[in-house]
C-alpha positions as CSV (number, residue, x, y, z in Angstrom):
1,X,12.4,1.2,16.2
2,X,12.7,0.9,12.6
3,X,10.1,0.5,10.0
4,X,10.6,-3.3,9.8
5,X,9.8,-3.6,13.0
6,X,7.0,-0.5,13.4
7,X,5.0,-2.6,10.8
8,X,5.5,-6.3,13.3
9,X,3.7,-4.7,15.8
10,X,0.3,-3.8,13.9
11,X,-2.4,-5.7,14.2
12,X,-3.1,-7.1,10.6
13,X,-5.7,-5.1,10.6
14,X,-4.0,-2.1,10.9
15,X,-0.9,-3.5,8.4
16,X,-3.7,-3.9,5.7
17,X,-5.2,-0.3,5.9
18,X,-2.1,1.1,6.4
19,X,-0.8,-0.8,2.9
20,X,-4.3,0.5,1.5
21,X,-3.3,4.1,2.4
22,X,0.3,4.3,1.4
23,X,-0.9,2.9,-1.9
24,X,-3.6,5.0,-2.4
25,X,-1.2,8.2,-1.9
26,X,1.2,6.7,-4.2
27,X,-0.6,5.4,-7.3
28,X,-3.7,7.9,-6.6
29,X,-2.7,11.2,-4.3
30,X,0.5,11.6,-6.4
31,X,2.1,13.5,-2.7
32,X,4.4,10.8,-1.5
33,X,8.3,10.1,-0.7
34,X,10.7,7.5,-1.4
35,X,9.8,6.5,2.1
36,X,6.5,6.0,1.8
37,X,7.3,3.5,-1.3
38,X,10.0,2.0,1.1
39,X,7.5,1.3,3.6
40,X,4.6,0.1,0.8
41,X,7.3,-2.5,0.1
42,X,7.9,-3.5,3.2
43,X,4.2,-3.7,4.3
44,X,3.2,-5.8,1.7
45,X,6.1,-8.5,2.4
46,X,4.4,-8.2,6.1
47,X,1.4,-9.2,4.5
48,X,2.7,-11.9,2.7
49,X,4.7,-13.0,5.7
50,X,1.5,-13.4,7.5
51,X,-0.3,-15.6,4.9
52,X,-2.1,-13.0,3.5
53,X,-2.4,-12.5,-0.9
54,X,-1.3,-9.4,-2.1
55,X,-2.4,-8.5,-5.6
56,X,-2.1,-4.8,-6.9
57,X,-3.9,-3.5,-9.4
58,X,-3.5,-0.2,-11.2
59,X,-6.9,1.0,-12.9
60,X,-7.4,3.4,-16.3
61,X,-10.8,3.7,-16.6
62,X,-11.4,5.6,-20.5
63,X,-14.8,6.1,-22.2
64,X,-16.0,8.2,-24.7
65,X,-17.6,11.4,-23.5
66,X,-21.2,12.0,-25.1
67,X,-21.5,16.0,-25.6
């Protein structure tokens, strides 16, 4: 079974945590593989497939430390 077709079979439910967690370790956990942004890619085209909205946000939170 390819990924394509691992990622058909999920429930959406799982589809959307698994997108949650693949994005996390990319964008967040900084331990990930080319696979793992492979399979992002192709998880959130599932997504989209299904009628769901995908919108990804990257967030930089900076404030000024009071010493």
């Amino acid at each position: 079974m390819d990924m394509k077709e691992y990622l058909q079979k999920m429930s959406d439910r799982e589809l959307r945590d698994e997108a949650r967690n693949l994005h996390h370790s990319i964008n967040e956990g900084e331990c990930f593989g080319v696979k793992d942004v492979t399979l992002l890619e192709l998880a959130l085209r599932e997504l989209e497939r299904r009628g769901f909205e995908v919108e990804e946000k990257l967030r930089l939170t900076i404030k000024k430390r009071t010493d």
